[in-house]
C-alpha positions, 0 to 999 in steps of 0.5 A: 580562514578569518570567516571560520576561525570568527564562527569558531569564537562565535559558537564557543562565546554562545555556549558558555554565554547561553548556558546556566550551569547545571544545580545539584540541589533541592531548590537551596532551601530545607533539604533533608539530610545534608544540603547539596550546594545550589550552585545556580538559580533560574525563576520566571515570575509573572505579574498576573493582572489580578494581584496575583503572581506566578513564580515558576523554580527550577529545582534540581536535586541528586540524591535518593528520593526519599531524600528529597524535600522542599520547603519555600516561604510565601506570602500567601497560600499558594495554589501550587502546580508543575512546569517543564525544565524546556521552558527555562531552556528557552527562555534562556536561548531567547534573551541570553547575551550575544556577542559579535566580535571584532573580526578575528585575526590571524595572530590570535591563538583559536582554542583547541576547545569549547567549553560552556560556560489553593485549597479552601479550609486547612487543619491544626497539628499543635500550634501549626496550621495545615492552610491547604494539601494536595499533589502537584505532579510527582509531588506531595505538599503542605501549606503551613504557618504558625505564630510559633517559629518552634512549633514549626520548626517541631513540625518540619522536623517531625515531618522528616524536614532537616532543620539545622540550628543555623536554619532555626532563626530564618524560620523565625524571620519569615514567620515575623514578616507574616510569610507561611511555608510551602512543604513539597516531597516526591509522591512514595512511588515517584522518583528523582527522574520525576522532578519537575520546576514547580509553579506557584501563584499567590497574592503578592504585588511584586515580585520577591525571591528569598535569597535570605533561605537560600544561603543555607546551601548556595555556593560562593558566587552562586548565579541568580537567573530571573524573568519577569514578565509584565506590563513593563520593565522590571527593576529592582527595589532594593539591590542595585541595577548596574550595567557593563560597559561593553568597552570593557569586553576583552576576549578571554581564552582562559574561558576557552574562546569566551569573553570577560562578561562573567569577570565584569558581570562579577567585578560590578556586583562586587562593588555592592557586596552581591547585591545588584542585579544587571538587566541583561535583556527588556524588551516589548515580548513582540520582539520574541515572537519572531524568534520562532519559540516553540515551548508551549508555555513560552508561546503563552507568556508572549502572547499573555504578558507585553513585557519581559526583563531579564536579570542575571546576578552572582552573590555568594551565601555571606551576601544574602541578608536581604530578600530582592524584591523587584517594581516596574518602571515604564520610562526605562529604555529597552535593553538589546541582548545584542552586543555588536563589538565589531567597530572595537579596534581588533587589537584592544578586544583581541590582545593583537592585530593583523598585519596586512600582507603587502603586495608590490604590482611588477607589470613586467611580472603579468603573464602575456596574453592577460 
């Protein structure tokens, strides 16, 4: 029994530990229209070797096609092409944080559910560069700069991209900073079924997701799910680089048979007003190997790339006033994704203990003949 109800709490842990909730959103960028909320993020970045770097973005998007637009800023002209959603599923099954509880005992209740948690050239429209164009996929893009926040702006807008007042002065942050923009739609005859991650790789030395753009559609306590995958491990710059205590972890039945990591992973960020980032997996790529992946693109990395950090952050669309960038540090100590609980005495982890069943031996009470 305490085998089946262990397994129970087992499966439920997985499920809202290993999944990344689902985005309504158009990559929490410009959108035309009104902005979905992004209600998560997940990035893969590689560190190429050549001063290059390749992120790969899951965007997600409901809406109507014509509909969707895409705007992202980037150091440089990207060469730009497409990715498979699998990819980031498994990546997320590979290196998500596993919990192995203290044994469960009989006084605690079992939830009746689970529930988880570039091109060479380029052309000038006014006083805005067109740097490269081209398809990528089901998608259509543009690479475009300009000295001029407002011509570019003028330029989205005319282009059917929804800019906001509000949007107006992060346009103008970027193009400061010497950032030109990637402009993507779906292709006339292509649909929101076709919606694919995107991947881009330009000169850049390290790795920088643009949290500043993204406000504009997050959502409070909006997830940050990142990979990536170099010599050695990542670190953030410029945001913090807390850690859980695992003598913290508490069993959480609000969660449906899950743990308190999500509260504790939000308590510690909190105390940096969002801005941190909790390595919750580093290790040499060998040791996914064994794991048996089978998404073509996953296999490539572990093969291409020595090391891979992943962090995972919640930070609301009021926090996000600095970009995170990330550096290596190969002196840093490999992270487990494995988090073995079950020393933990069972009433601290589980609220309660089991009682032991005292059984007294009567030797007048055995059967004769046994």
């Amino acid at each position: 029994m305490n085998r089946c109800r262990l397994l129970i709490f087992l499966i439920a842990a997985l499920m809202i530990v290993g999944t990344v909730s689902g985005v309504s959103a158009c990559g929490g960028l410009f959108c035309q229209n009104v902005p979905v909320d992004q209600q998560a993020e997940r990035i893969i970045f590689t560190v190429n070797g050549d001063s290059t770097i390749s992120a790969y973005v899951q965007i997600n998007y409901t809406g109507s096609a014509p509909d969707f637009s895409w705007v992202v800023p980037v150091p440089s002209v990207p060469q730009v092409d497409v990715a498979e959603i699998a990819t980031f599923d498994e990546l997320s099954n590979l290196t998500a944080p596993i919990f192995f509880p203290p044994l469960m005992p009989s006084c605690a209740a079992v939830p009746m559910s689970a529930v988880a948690e570039s091109a060479a050239g380029g052309s000038a429209d006014g006083n805005v560069s067109i740097l490269a164009s081209g398809t990528a996929g089901p998608y259509a893009y543009d690479v475009v700069t300009s000295p001029d926040p407002n011509a570019l702006i003028i330029w989205l807008r005319d282009n059917n991209y929804r800019i906001t007042e509000e949007m107006e002065p992060l346009v103008a942050v970027y193009t400061d900073e010497g950032m030109v923009f990637l402009a993507m739609k779906l292709q006339p005859e292509e649909g929101v079924q076709d919606i694919q991650p995107i991947v881009m790789t330009y000169e850049s030395q390290m790795p920088m997701i643009p949290l500043r753009l993204t406000a504009v559609a997050a959502t409070p306590n909006m997830g940050v799910l990142t990979w990536i995958f170099a010599d050695s491990q990542a670190v953030p710059v410029n945001y913090a680089n807390p850690t859980i205590k695992e003598d913290n972890l508490r069993v959480d039945f609000g969660s449906f048979g899950g743990t308190n990591y999500l509260n504790l992973l939000d308590q510690t960020v909190d105390l940096y007003q969002g801005r941190a980032f909790v390595t919750e997996y580093a290790q040499p790529t060998s040791s996914l190997v064994s794991s048996g992946p089978s998404d073509p693109l996953v296999i490539e990395m572990l093969r291409k790339y020595d090391y891979v950090t992943r962090f995972f952050g919640r930070i609301s669309p009021e926090e996000m006033t600095v970009d995170p960038v990330f550096t290596f540090d190969e002196s840093r100590p490999d992270v487990s994704n494995i988090h073995d609980l079950t020393a933990m005495k069972q009433e601290v982890f589980w609220g309660c203990k089991e009682i032991p069943i005292q059984i007294e031996y009567d030797p007048l009470a055995v059967p004769s003949g046994f």
